[in-house]
TORTORKOL-578474 format. One record per atom (N, C-alpha, C, CB): residue number from 1; chain; x, y, z. Coordinates in steps of 0.05 Angstrom, whole numbers. Each point is the difference from the previous one (the first is absolute). Glycine has a CB too. Layout:
% residues N
+-----+--------+--------+--------+--------+
: num : cadena :      X :      Y :      Z :
+-----+--------+--------+--------+--------+
: NUM :      A :      X :      Y :      Z :
...
+-----+--------+--------+--------+--------+
% end
This chain:
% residues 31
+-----+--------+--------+--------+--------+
: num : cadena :      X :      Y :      Z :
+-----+--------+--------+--------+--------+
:   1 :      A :     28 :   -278 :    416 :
:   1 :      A :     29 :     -2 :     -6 :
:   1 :      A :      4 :      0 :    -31 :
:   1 :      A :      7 :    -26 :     42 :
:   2 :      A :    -32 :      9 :    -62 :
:   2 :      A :      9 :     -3 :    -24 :
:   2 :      A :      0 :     29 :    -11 :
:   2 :      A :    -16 :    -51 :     -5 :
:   3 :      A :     -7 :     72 :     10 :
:   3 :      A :     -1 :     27 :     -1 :
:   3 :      A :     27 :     14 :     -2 :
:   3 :      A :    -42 :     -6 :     24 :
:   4 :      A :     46 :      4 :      1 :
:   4 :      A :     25 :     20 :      8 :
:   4 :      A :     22 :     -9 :    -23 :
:   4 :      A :     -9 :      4 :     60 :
:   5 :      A :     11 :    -36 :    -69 :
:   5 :      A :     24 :      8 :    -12 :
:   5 :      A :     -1 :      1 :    -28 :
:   5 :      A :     21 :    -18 :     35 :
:   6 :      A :    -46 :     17 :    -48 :
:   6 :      A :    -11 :      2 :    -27 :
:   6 :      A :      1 :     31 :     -1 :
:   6 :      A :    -32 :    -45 :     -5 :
:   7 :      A :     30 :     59 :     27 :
:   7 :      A :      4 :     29 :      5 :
:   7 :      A :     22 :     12 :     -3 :
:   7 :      A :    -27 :     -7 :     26 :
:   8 :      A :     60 :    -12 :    -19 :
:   8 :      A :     14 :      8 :     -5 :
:   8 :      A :     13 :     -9 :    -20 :
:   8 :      A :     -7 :     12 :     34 :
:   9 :      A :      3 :    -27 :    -47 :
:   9 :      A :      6 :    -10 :    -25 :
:   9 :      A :    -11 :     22 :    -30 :
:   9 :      A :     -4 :    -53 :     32 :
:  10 :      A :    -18 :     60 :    -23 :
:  10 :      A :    -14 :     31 :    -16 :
:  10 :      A :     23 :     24 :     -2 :
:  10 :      A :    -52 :     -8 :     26 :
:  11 :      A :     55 :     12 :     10 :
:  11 :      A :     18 :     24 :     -1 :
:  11 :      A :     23 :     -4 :     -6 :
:  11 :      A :    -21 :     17 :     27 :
:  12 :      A :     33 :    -40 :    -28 :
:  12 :      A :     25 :     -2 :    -11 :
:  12 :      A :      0 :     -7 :    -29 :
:  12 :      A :     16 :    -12 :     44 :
:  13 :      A :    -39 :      2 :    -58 :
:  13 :      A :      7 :      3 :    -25 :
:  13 :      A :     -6 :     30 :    -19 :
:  13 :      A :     -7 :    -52 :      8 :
:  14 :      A :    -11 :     71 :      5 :
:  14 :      A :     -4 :     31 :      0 :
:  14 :      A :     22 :      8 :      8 :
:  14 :      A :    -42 :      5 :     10 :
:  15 :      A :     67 :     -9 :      1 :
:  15 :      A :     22 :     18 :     16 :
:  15 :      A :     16 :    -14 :    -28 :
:  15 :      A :     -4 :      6 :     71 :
:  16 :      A :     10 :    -24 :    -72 :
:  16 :      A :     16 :    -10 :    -20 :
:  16 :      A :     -3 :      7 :    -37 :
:  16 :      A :     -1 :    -35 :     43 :
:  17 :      A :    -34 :     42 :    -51 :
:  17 :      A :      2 :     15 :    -19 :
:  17 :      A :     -2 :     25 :    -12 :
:  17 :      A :     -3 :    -32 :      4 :
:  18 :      A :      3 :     47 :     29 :
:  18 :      A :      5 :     26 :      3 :
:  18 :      A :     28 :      3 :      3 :
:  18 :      A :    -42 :      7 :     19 :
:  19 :      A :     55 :    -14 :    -17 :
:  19 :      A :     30 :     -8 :     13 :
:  19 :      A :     14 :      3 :    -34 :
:  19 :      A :    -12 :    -44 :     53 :
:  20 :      A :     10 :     31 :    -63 :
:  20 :      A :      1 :    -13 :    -29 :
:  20 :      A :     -6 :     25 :    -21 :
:  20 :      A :    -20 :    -51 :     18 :
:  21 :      A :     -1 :     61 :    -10 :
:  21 :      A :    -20 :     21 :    -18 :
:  21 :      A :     20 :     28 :     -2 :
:  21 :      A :    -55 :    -19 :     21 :
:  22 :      A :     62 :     18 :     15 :
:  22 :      A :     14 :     25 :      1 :
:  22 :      A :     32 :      1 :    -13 :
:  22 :      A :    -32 :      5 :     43 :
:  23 :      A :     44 :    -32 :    -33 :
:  23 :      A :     29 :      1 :    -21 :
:  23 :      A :     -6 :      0 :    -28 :
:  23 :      A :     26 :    -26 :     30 :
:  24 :      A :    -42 :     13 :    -45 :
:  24 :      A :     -3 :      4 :    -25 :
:  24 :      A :     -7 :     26 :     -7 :
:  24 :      A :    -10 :    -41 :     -1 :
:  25 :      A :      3 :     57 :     20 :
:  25 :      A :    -13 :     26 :    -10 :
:  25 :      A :     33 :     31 :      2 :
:  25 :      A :    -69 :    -24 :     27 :
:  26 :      A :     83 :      9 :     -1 :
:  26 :      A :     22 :     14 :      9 :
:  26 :      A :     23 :     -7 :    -35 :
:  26 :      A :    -10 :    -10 :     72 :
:  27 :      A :     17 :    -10 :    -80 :
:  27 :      A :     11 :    -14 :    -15 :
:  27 :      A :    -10 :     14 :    -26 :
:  27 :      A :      5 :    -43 :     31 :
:  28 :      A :    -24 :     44 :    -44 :
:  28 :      A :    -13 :     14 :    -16 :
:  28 :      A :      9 :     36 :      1 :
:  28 :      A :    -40 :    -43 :      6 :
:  29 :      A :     34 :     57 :     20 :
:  29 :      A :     12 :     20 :     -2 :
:  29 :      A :     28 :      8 :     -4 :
:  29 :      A :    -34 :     -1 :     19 :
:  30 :      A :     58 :     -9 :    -12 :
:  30 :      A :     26 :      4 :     -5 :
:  30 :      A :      1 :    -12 :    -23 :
:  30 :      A :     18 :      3 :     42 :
:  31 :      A :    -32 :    -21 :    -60 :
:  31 :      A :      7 :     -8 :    -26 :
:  31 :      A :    -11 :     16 :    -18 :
:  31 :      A :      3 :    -41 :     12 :
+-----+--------+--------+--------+--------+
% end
């Protein structure tokens, strides 16, 4: 159980600074 959610705590902090990476990168282009 502790696995699975140390697992998702990974992918959600990877989704969140990919998430992040990509508006900063969208934001950057129109500026």
């Amino acid at each position: 159980m502790k696995k699975s959610i140390y697992f998702v705590l990974v992918i959600r902090k990877l989704k969140n600074a990919f998430v992040t990476h990509y508006l900063n990168f969208n934001i950057n282009d129109y500026v």
